[in-house]
C-alpha positions in Angstrom: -17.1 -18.0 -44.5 -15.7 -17.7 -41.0 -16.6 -19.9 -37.7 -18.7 -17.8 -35.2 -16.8 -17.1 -32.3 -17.7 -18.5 -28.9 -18.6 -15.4 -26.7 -16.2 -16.3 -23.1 -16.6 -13.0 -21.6 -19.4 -10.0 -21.5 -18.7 -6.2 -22.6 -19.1 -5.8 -18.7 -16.4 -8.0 -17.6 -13.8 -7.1 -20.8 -12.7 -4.2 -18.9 -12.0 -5.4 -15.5 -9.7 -8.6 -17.7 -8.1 -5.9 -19.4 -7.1 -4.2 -16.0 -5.9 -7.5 -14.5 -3.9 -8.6 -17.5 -2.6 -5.2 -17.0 -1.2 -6.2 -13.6 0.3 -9.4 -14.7 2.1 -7.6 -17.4 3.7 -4.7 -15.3 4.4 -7.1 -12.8 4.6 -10.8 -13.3 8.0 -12.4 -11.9 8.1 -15.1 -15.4 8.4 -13.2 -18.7 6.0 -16.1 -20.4 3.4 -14.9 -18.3 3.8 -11.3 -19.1 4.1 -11.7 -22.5 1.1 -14.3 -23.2 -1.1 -11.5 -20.9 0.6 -8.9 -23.0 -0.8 -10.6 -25.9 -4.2 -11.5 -24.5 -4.5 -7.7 -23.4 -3.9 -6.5 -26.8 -6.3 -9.1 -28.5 -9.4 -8.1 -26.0 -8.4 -4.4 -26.3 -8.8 -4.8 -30.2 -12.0 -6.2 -29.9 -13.1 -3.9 -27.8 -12.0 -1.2 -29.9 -9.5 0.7 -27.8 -5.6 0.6 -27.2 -4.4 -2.2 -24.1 -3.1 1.1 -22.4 -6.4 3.2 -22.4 -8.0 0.2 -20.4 -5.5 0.0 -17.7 -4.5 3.3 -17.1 -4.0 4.2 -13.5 -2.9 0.5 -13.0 0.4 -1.0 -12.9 4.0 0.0 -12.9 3.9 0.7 -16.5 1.1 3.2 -17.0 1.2 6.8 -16.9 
């Protein structure tokens, strides 16, 4: 039986975290930044459902 998870953030505010961890991963200067918001991104974005990208797009150096 697993733990139940403490909710930290609504559905509402998900998307928005995902766009600004977006940010810090295009553009952060320190590499442990980008990669621990990297990882954050992807873990919210499989919760959610959807791919990190699909979240940010339009944001960041690194989107299309």
């Amino acid at each position: 039986m697993s733990e139940p998870r403490l909710k930290l953030i609504s559905a509402d505010e998900a998307p928005a975290l995902m766009v600004l961890l977006g940010l810090l991963d295009d553009t952060a200067p320190i590499e442990d930044i980008r990669r621990a918001a990297g990882e954050m991104r992807f873990r919210i974005g499989s919760r959610l459902g959807c791919p990190p990208r699909q979240a940010v797009r339009g944001y960041g150096a690194g989107s299309s």
